[in-house]
C-alpha positions as CSV (number, residue, x, y, z in Angstrom):
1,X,-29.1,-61.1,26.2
2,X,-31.8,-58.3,25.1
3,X,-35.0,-57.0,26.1
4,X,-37.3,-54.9,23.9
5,X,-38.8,-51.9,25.2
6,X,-42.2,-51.5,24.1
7,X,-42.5,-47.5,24.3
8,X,-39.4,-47.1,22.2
9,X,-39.5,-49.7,19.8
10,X,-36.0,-50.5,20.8
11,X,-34.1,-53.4,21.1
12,X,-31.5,-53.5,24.2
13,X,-29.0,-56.2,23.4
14,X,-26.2,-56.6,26.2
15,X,-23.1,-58.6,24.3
16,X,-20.9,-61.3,25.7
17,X,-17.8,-63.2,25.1
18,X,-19.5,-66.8,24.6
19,X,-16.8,-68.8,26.0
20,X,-16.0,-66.4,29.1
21,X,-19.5,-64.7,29.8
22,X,-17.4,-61.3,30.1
23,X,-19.5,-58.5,28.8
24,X,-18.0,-56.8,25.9
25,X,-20.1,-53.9,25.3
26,X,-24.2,-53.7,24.5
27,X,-26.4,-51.5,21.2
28,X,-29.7,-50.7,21.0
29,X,-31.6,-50.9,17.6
30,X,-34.7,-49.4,16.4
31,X,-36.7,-52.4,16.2
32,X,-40.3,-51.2,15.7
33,X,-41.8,-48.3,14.3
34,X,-42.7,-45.6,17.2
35,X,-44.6,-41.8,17.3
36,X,-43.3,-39.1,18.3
37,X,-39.6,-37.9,17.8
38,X,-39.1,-41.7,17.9
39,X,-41.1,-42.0,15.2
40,X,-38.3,-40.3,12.6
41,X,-36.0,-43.4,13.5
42,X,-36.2,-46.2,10.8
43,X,-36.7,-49.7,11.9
44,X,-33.0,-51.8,11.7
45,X,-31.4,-48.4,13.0
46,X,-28.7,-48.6,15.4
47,X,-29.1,-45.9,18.2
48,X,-26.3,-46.5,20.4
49,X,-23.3,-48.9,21.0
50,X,-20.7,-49.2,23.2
51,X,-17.3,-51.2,24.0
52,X,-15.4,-52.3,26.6
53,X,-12.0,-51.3,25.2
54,X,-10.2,-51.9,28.9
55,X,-10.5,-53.7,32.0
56,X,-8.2,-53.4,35.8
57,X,-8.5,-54.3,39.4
58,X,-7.5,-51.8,41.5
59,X,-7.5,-51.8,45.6
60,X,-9.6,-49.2,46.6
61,X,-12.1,-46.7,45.8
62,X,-12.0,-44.1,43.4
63,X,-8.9,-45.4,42.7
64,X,-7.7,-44.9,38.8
65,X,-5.6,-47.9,37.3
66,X,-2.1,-47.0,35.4
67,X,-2.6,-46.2,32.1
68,X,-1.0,-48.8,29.6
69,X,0.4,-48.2,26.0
């Protein structure tokens, strides 16, 4: 799933598992070219990425899952 923000330039992509549907993490990539302090960014850039690296259930809130490994 993604969405392209038209200020930025930049294109939001949200990444899932495509058997399960579990989101695994999302990037965002310099899509278009942009002014401003945007501007210095190249088109095909990725700005940002992240991962889902662990997942628990826990009981209540604020309540922190063991830590494994």
């Amino acid at each position: 799933m993604a969405r392209l923000d038209e200020t930025s330039g930049q294109h939001e992509e949200w990444i899932f598992d495509r058997k399960t549907h579990v989101f695994l993490g999302e990037r965002t990539v310099q899509v278009n070219e942009a002014d401003g302090e945007d501007g210095l960014i190249k088109p095909g850039t990725v700005v940002f990425t992240s991962a889902v690296m662990n997942r628990a259930v826990v009981d209540g809130i604020k309540q922190v899952p063991p830590r494994t490994g």
